[in-house]
C-alpha positions in Angstrom: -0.8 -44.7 -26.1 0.9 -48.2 -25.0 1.9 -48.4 -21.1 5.2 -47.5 -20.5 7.5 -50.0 -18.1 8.8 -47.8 -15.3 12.2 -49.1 -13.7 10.8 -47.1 -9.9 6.6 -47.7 -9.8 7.0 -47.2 -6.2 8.9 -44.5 -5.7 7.5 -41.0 -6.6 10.4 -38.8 -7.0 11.5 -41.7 -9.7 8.3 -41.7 -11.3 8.4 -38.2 -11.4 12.1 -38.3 -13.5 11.1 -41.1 -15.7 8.1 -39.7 -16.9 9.0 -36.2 -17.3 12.2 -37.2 -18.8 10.6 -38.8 -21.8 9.3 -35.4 -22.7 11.3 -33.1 -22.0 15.0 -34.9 -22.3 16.1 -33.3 -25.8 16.0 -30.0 -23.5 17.9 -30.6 -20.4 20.6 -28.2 -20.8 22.1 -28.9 -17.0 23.5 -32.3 -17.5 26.5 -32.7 -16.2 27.0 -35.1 -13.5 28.0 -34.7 -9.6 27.8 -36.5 -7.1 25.8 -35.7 -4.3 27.1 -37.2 -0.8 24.7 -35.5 1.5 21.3 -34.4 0.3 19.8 -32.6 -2.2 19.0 -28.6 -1.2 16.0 -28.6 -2.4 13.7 -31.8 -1.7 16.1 -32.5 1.0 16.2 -36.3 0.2 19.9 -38.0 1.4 22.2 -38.9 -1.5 21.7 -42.9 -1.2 18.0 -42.7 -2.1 19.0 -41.7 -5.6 21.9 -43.0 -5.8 23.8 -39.7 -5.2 23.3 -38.8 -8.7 22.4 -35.1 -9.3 23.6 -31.8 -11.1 25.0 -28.2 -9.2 22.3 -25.8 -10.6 23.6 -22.1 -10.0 20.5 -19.5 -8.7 20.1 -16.1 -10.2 22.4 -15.3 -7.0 25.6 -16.9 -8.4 24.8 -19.7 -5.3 25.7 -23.0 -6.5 23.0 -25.6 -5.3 23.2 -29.4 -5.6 20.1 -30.7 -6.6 18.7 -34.5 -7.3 18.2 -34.6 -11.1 14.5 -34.8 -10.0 14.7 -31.1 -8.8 16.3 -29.8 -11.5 13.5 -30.8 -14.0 11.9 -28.2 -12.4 14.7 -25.7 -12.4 15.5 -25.3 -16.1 14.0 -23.5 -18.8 11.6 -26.0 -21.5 10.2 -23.5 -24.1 9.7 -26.6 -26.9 7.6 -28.5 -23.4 6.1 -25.3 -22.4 6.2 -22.3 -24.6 7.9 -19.3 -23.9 7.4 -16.7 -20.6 8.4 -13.6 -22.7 11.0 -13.4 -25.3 13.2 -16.3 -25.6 13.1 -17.0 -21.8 10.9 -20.8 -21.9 8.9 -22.0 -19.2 10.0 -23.6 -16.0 7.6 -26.6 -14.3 7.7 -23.6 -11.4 6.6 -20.7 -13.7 3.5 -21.3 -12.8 1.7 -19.9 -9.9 -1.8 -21.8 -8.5 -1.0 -24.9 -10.9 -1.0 -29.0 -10.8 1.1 -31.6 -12.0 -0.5 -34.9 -11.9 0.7 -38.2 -13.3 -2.2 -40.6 -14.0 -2.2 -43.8 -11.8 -2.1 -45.4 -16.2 1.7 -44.3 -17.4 -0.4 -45.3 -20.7 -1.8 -41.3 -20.2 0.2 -38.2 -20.4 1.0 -36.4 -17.8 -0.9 -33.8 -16.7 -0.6 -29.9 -16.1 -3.5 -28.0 -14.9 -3.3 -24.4 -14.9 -5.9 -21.3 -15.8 -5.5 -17.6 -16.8 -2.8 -16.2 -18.5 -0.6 -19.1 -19.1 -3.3 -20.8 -21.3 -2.6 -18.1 -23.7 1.2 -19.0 -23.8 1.8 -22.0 -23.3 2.6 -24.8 -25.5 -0.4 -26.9 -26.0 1.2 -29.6 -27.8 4.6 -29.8 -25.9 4.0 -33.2 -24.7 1.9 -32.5 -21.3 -2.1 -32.7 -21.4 -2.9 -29.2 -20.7 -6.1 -29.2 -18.5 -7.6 -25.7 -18.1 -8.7 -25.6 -14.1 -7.5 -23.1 -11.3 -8.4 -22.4 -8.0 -11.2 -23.6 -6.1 -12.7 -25.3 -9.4 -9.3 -27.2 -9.7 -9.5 -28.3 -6.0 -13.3 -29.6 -6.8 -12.1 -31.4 -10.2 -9.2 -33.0 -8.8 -11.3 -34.1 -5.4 -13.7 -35.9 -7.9 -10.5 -37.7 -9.3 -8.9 -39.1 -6.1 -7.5 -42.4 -7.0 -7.2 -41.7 -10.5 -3.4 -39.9 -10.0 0.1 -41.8 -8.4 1.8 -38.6 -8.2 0.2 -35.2 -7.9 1.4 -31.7 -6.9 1.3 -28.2 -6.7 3.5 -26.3 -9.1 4.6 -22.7 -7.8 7.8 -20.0 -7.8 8.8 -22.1 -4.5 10.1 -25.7 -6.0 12.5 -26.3 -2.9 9.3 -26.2 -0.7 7.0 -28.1 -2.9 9.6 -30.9 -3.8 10.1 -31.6 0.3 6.4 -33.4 0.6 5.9 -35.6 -2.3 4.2 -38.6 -1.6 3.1 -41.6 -3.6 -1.0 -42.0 -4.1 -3.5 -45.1 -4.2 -6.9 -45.5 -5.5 -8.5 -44.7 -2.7 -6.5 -41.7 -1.4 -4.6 -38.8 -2.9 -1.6 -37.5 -1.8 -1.3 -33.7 -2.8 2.1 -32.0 -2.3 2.1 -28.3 -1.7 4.4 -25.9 -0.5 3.5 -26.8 3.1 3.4 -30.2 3.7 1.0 -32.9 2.1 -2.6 -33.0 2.2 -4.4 -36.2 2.6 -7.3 -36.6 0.2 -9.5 -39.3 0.8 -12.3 -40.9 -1.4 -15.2 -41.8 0.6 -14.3 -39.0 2.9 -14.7 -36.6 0.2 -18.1 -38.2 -1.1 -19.2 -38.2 1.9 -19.0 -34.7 2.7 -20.7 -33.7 -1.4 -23.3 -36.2 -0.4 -24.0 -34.3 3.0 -23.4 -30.7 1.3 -26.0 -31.7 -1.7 -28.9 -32.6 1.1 -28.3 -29.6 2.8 -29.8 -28.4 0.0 -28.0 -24.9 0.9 -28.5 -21.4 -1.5 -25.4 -20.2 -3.0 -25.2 -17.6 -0.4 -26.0 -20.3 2.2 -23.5 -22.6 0.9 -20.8 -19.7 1.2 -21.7 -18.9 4.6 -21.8 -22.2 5.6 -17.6 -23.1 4.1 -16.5 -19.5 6.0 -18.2 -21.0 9.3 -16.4 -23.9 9.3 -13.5 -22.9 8.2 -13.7 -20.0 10.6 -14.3 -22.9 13.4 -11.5 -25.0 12.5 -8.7 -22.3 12.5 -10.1 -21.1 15.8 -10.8 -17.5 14.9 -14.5 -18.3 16.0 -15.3 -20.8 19.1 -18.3 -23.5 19.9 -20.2 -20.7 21.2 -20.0 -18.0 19.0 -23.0 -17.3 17.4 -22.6 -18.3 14.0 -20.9 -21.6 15.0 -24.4 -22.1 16.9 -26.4 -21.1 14.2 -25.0 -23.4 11.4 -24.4 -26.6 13.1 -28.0 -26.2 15.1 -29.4 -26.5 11.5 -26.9 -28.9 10.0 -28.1 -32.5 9.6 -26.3 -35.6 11.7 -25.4 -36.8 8.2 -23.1 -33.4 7.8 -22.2 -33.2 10.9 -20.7 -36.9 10.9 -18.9 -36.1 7.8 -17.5 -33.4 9.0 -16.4 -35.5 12.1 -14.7 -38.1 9.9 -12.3 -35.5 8.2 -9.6 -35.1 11.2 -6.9 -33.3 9.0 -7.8 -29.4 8.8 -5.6 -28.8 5.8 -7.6 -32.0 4.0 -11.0 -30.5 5.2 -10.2 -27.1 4.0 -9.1 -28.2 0.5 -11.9 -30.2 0.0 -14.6 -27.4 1.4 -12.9 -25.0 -0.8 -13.5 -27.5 -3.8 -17.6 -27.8 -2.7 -17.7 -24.0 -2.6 -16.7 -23.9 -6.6 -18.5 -26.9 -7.4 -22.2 -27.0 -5.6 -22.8 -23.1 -6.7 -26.5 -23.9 -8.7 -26.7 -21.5 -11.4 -28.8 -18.7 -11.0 -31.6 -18.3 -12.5 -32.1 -15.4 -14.8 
């Protein structure tokens, strides 16, 4: 594929629009212009930062909400993009429970959509979008591995007015992952770090397990410094682990990426 020249390289709600525009344009059915002179309901942005161009997209209550035509890629149905949900109803970009939209850091690639399950048996898999087959905690592993690799990248879900609210733009050396609650901070060496630690803890699979509860146990502060598994797995815990688990100060960033280890350090057992 040759690079594409985007008008808004810094801007990820435009990057978002021009890419996903090119694929999915011949389907936008919601097209009629409004202007929009306070903000748009959904990612909440003010009119001026796009130029108070949007749509009124009308919910399955009759509401009428005015959207930023960056929203409403996500609002309407793309059956030719994305296949069909049942019958003739198509797809929506937030059809999709526990799945990823990432747009390579090289507008050369396609944009990405990683989901798992069911939808892998309906969905279109030449619509437009490189369809990657990861979910849950072997997603969150996969995508750690790739920080860097993605400008734009977030969760796709039922909830698009929460998702939409914490898009951020990513760099080579940290990703930026929107989800439903806020952005999570993924960085590089932070994450190497803490698989470098993990892998010389040399930890069983039942160990390793153990190991991601207690912590995670720890940080949400349903078990304290002295409980007794708190004692035990940090008393046998390397300084190595311990100082990468130090250097990761945002809970929500530590979580993801712990969640990530759990999927992708399990050795295979041996039969």
């Amino acid at each position: 594929m040759t690079s594409i020249k985007l008008e808004h390289p810094q801007d990820p709600y435009g990057l978002i629009l021009e890419r996903l525009t090119s694929i999915v344009e011949d389907e936008l059915s919601n097209t009629d212009p409004v202007s929009i002179t306070t903000m748009c309901e959904f990612c909440l942005r003010p009119g001026e930062v796009f130029d108070n161009d949007g749509v009124i997209w009308v919910d399955s209550y009759k509401y009428s909400n005015h959207i930023c035509k960056t929203c409403n890629l996500f609002s309407e149905q793309l059956p030719n993009a994305l296949g069909n949900e049942r019958g003739s109803i198509g797809y929506k970009l937030s059809s999709f429970k526990s799945g990823f939209l990432a747009l390579p850091m090289d507008n050369a690639m396609p944009v990405e959509l990683w989901l798992g399950g069911k939808y892998l048996d309906r969905i279109n898999l030449k619509g437009g979008f490189k369809i990657i087959d990861r979910s849950g905690n072997q997603a969150k592993y996969d995508l750690c591995e790739r920080i860097g690799e993605y400008s734009v990248i977030t969760e796709i879900s039922l909830r698009r007015e929460m998702f939409l609210r914490h898009i951020r733009l990513s760099d080579r050396n940290t990703t930026y992952l929107s989800t439903e609650t806020g952005s999570i901070r993924l960085n590089k060496s932070e994450f190497q770090a803490l698989k470098n630690a993990f892998i010389s803890e040399d930890f069983t699979n039942k160990e390793l397990l153990d190991a991601v509860a207690t912590i995670n146990a720890y940080k949400v502060g349903s078990i304290g410094s002295l409980h007794a598994r708190t004692q035990e797995l940090f008393g046998r815990l390397s300084q190595e682990t311990r100082l990468a688990l130090g250097n990761i100060t945002d809970p929500a960033s530590l979580m993801f990426m712990l969640a990530g280890l759990k999927a992708g350090l399990l050795k295979e057992e041996v039969k």
